[in-house]
matplotlib code that plots the C-alpha trace (Angstrom):
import matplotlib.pyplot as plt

x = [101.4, 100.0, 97.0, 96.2, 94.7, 96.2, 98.4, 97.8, 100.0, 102.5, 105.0, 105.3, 102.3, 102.4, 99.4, 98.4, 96.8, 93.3, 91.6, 89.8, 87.2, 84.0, 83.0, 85.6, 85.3, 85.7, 87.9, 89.8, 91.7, 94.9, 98.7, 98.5, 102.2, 102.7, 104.3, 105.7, 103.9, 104.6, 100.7, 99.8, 96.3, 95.0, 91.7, 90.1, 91.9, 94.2, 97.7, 100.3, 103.4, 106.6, 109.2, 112.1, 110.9, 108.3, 105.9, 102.3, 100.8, 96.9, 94.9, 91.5, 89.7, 87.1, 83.7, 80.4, 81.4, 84.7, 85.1, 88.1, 87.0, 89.7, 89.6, 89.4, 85.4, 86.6, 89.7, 90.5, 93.4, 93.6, 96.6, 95.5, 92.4, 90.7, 89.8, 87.3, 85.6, 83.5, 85.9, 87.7]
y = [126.5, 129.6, 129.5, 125.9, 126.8, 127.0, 124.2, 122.6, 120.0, 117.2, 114.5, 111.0, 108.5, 104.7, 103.6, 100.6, 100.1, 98.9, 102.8, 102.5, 99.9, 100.3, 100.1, 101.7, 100.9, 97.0, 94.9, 92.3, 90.0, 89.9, 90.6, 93.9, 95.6, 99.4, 102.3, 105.4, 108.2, 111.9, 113.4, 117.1, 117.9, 121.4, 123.5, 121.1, 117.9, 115.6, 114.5, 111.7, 111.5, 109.0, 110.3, 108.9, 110.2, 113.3, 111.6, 112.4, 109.0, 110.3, 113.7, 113.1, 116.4, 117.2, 116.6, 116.2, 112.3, 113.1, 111.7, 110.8, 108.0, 106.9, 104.4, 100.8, 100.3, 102.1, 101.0, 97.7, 100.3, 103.1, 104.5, 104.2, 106.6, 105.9, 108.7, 108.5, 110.5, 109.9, 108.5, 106.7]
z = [93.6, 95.5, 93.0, 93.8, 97.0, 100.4, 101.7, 105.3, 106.0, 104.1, 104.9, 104.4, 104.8, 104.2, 101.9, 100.2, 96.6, 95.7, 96.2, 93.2, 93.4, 94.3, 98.1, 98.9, 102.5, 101.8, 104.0, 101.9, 103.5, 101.3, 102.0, 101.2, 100.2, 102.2, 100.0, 101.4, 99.6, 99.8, 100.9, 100.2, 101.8, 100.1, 100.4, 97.9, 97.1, 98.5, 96.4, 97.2, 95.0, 95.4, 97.4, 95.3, 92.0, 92.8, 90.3, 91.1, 92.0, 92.3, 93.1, 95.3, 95.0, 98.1, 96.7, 98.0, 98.9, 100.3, 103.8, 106.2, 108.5, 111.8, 114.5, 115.0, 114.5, 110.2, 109.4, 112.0, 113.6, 115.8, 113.6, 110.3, 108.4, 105.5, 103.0, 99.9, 97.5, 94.5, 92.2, 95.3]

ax = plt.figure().add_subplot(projection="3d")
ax.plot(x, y, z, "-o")
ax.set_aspect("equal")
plt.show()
């Protein structure tokens, strides 16, 4: 995957669903259900797979929107981060 661009740093991450609506940065009050993802951050996008299977779950490219938010006053946690782009 040379060609893809250079690779900075992956391991496991624990995400939840509901990336795609719009506002991304809405709080929803919900039980939400954690999945362990496999997270690849590149040059230019962002990919998680499952760790059981390898099946790419989702690519986020880095776009002029792209943006990586942390802390409590973001995300209601100092350990988790938000990330989202223009499709995201």
């Amino acid at each position: 995957m040379r060609e893809l661009g250079r690779k900075y740093r992956e391991g496991i991450v624990k995400k939840h669903s509901g990336g795609y609506r719009q506002g991304c940065c809405a709080n929803i009050g919900a039980r939400i259900k954690w999945l362990k993802r496999w997270l690849i951050t590149k040059d230019s996008w962002i990919a998680y797979l499952n760790p059981k299977t390898g099946h790419v779950r989702a690519v986020m490219l880095v776009d002029k929107f792209f943006h990586v938010r942390t802390g409590r006053l973001h995300t209601g946690s100092v350990k988790k981060i938000h990330i989202c782009n223009l499709s995201r």
